[in-house]
C-alpha positions as CSV (number, residue, x, y, z in Angstrom):
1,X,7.2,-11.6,6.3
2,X,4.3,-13.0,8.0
3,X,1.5,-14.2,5.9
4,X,-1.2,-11.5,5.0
5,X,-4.1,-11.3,7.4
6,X,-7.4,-11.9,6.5
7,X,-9.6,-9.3,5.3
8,X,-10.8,-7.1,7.8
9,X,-14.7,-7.6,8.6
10,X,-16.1,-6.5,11.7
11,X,-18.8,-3.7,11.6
12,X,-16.8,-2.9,8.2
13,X,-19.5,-2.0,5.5
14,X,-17.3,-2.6,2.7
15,X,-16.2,-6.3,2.8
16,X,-15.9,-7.7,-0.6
17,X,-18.4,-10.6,0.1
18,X,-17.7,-14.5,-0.5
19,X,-14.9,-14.2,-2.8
20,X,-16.1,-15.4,-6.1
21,X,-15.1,-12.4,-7.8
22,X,-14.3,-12.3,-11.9
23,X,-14.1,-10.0,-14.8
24,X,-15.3,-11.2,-18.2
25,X,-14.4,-8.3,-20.9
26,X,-16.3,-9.2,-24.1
27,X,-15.8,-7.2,-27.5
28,X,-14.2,-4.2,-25.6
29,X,-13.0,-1.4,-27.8
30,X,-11.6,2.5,-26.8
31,X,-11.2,5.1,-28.9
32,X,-10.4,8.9,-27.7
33,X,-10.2,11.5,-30.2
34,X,-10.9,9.0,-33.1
35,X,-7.8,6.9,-32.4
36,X,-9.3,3.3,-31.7
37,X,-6.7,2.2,-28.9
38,X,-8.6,-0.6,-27.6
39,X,-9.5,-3.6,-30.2
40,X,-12.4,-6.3,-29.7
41,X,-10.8,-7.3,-26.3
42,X,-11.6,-10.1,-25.4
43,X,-10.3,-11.9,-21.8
44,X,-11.7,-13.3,-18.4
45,X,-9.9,-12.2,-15.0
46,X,-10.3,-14.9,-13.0
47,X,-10.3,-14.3,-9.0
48,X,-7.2,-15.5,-6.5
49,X,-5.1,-15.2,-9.4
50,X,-2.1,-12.8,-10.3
51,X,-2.7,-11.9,-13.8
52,X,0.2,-10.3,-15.5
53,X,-0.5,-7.9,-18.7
54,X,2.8,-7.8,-20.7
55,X,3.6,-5.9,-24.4
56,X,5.2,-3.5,-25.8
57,X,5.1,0.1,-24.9
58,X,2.3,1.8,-26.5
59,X,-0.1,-1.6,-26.6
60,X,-3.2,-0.5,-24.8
61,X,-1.8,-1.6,-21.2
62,X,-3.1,1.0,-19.2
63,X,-5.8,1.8,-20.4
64,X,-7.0,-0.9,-20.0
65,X,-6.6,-0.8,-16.7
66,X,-8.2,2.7,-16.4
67,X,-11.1,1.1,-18.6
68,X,-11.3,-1.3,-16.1
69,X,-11.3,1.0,-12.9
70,X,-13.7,3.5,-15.3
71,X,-10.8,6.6,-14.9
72,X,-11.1,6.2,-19.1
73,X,-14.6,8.3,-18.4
74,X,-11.9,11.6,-17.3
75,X,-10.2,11.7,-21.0
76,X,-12.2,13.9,-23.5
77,X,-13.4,12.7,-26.5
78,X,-13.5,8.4,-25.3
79,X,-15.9,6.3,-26.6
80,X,-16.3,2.9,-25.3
81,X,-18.1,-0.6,-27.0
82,X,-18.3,-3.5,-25.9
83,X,-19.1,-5.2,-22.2
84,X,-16.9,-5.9,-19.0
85,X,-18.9,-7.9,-16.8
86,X,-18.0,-7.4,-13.0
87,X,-19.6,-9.7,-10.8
88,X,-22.4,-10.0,-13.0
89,X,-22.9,-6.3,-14.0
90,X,-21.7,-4.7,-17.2
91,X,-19.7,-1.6,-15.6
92,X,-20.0,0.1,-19.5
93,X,-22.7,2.2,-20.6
94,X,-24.8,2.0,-17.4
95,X,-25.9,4.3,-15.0
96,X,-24.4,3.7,-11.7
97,X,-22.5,5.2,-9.2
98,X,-19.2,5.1,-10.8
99,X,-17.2,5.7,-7.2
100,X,-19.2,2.8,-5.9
101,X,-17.5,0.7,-8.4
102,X,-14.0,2.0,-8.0
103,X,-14.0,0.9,-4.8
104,X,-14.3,-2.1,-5.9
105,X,-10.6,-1.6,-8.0
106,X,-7.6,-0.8,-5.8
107,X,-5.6,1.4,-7.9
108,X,-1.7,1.4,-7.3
109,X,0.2,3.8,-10.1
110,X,4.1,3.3,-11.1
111,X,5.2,5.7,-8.3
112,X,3.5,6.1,-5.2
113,X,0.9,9.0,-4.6
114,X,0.7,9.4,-0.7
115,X,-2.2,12.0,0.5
116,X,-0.5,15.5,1.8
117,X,-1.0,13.9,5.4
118,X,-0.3,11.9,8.3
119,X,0.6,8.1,7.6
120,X,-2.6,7.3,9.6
121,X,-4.7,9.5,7.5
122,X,-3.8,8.3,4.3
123,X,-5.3,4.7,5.4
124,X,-8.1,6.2,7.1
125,X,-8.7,8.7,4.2
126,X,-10.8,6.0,2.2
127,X,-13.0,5.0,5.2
128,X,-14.0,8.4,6.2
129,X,-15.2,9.2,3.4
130,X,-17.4,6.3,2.9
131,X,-18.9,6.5,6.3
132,X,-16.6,5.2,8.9
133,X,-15.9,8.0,11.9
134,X,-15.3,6.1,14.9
135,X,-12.0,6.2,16.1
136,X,-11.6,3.2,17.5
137,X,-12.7,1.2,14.3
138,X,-10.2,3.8,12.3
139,X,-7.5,2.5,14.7
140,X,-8.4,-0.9,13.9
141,X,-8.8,-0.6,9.9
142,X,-5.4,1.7,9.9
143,X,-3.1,-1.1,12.3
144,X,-5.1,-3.6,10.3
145,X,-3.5,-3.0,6.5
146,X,-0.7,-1.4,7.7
147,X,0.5,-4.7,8.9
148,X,-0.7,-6.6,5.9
149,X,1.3,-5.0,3.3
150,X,4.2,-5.2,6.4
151,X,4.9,-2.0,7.2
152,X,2.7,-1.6,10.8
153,X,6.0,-2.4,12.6
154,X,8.2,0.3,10.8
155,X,5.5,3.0,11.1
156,X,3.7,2.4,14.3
157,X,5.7,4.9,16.5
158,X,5.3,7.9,14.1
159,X,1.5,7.5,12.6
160,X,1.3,11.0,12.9
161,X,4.1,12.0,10.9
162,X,3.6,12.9,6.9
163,X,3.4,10.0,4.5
164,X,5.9,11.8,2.5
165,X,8.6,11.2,5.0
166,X,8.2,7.5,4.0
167,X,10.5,5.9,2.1
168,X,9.8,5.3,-2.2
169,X,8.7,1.6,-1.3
170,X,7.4,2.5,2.2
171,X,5.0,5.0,0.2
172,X,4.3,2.2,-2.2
173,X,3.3,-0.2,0.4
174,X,1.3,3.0,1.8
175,X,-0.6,3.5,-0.5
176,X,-1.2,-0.4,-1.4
177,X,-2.9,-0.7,2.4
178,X,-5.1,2.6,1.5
179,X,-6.7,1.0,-1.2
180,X,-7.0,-2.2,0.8
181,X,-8.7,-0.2,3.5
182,X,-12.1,0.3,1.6
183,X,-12.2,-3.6,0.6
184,X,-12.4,-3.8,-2.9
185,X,-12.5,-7.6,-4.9
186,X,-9.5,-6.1,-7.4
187,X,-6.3,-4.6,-7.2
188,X,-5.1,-3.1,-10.6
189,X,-1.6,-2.2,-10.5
190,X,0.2,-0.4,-12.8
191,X,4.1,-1.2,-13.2
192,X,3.9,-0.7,-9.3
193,X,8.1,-1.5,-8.6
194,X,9.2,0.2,-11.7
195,X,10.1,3.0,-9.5
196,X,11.5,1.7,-6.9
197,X,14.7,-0.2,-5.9
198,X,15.5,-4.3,-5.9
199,X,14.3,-4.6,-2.1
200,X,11.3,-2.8,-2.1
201,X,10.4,-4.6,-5.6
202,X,11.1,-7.5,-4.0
203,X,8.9,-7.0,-1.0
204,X,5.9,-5.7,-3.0
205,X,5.9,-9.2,-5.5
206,X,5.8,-11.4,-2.4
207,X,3.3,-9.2,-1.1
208,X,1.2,-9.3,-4.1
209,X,1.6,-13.0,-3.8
210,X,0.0,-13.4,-0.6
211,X,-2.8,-10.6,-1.2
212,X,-4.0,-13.4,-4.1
213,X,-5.6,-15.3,-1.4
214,X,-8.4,-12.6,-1.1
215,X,-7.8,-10.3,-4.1
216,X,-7.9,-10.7,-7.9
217,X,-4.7,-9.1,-8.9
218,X,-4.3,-7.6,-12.2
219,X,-0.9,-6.3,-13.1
220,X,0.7,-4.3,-16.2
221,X,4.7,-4.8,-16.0
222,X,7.5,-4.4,-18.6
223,X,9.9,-6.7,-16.5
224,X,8.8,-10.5,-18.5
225,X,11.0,-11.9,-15.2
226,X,8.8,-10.5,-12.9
227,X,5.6,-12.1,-14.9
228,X,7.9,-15.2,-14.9
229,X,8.4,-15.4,-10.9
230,X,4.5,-13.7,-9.8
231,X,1.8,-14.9,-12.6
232,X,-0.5,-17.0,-13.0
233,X,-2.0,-16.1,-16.0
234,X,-0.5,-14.1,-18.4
235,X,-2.2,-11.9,-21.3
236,X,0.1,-10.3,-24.4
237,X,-0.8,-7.2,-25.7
238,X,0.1,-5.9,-29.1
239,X,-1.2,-2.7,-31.0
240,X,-4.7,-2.2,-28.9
241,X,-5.2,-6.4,-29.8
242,X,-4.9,-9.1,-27.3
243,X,-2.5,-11.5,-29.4
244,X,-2.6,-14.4,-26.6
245,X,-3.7,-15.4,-23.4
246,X,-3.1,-18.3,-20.9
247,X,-1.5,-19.9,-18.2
248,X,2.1,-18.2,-17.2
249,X,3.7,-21.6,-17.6
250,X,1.7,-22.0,-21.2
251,X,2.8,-18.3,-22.3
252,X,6.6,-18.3,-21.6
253,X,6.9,-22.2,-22.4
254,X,5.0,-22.7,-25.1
255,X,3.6,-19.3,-26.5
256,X,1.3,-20.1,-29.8
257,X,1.7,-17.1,-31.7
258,X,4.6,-15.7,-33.4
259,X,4.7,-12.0,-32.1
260,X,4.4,-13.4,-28.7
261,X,7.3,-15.8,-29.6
262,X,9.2,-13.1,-30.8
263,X,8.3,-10.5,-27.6
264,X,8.8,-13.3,-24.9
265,X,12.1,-13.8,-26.8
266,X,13.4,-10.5,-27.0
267,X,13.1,-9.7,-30.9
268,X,11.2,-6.9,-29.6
269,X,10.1,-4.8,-27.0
């Protein structure tokens, strides 16, 4: 695979900026309905990294990364403490444009959600509807991150055809490039090859490796091997609490605490 293009910039009003990007979550607790999920986080998401959260089923993984993206704010009955400093602004408790901010978090779920449409239209979707029209810039954004998460080359001769006649890890890669398309600094993905077959696994890890140049990558996975071959920083989760947090090499060579001994080891899962 050819290395990942550059970001895409002309006339494109959504560019992340200079790439000093970070996340610094202080104190950060969740509850809905009265159960306290989330419990005085406390991490820093560095940028051009892979950061890999790992733990048990259960541990406050995702929603953590829906805290982070601000989907928590659709559940009934959440309430949220703490700060998560993005870029210098505290994304909890203020009043902001909340959609302005997600597209700063490329969300990728466990199985692929193509839009009901074209293949073209599901990369375009994003732009349109943050003020991009012209069709020659569309053509451009669409070819663009199509061939940066590799799959301009197996698509470009049916861009009109549905998304859903994609392939599981075509729609994956899909739906990677849509978020791509409005620029954000983060990509939040959420046991994004669990679904889908060794290749296509395979393909989206060394694509997520390359992405790193430009992107903070922040990834929940149950597969410890996968953390072992992709991360660079590695946080273990256990019952709402972050037990440990570190280097990959420090966290799978020499983990400090016992439950993260015991998890990395297999005495759990």
């Amino acid at each position: 695979m050819k290395k990942v293009f550059k970001m895409f910039r002309p006339d494109h009003k959504f560019a992340r900026g200079d790439g000093n990007s970070y996340i610094k979550i202080e104190n950060l607790n969740v509850s809905i309905a009265n159960n306290h999920i989330l419990k005085n986080v406390n991490i820093d998401i560095p940028d051009n990294k892979i950061t890999c959260i790992i733990g048990p089923s259960g541990c406050g993984k995702t929603t953590l990364l829906k805290t982070l993206n601000l989907l928590i704010y659709a559940i009934d009955g959440v309430d949220i403490s703490g700060k998560i400093d993005v870029n210098g602004t505290n994304i909890i408790g203020r009043d902001f444009d909340i959609e302005v901010h997600r597209r700063m978090m490329g969300l990728v779920w466990q199985k692929p959600v193509p839009l009901p449409m074209s293949i073209f239209e599901n990369v375009a979707y994003g732009c349109r509807v943050n003020g991009t029209f012209h069709p020659r810039k569309l053509k451009m954004i669409v070819e663009h991150y199509l061939t940066a998460v590799g799959l301009w080359d197996e698509v470009k001769d049916r861009l009109r055809a549905p998304a859903t006649s994609l392939s599981v890890g075509q729609q994956q890669r899909l739906c990677l490039a849509r978020s791509l398309a409005v620029e954000p600094s983060f990509i939040l993905a959420d046991e994004a090859t669990s679904a889908l077959d060794p290749m296509s696994s395979k393909t989206i890890e060394e694509l997520f490796v390359r992405l790193k140049e430009n992107y903070s990558i922040v990834m929940v996975t149950h597969t410890l091997s996968q953390a072992q071959r992709i991360a660079d920083n590695v946080i273990f989760m256990y019952m709402g609490q972050v037990i440990e947090a570190g280097s990959a090499e420090q966290i799978f060579k020499n983990p400090q605490h016992e439950l993260t001994q015991n998890y990395i080891s297999g005495a759990f899962s």
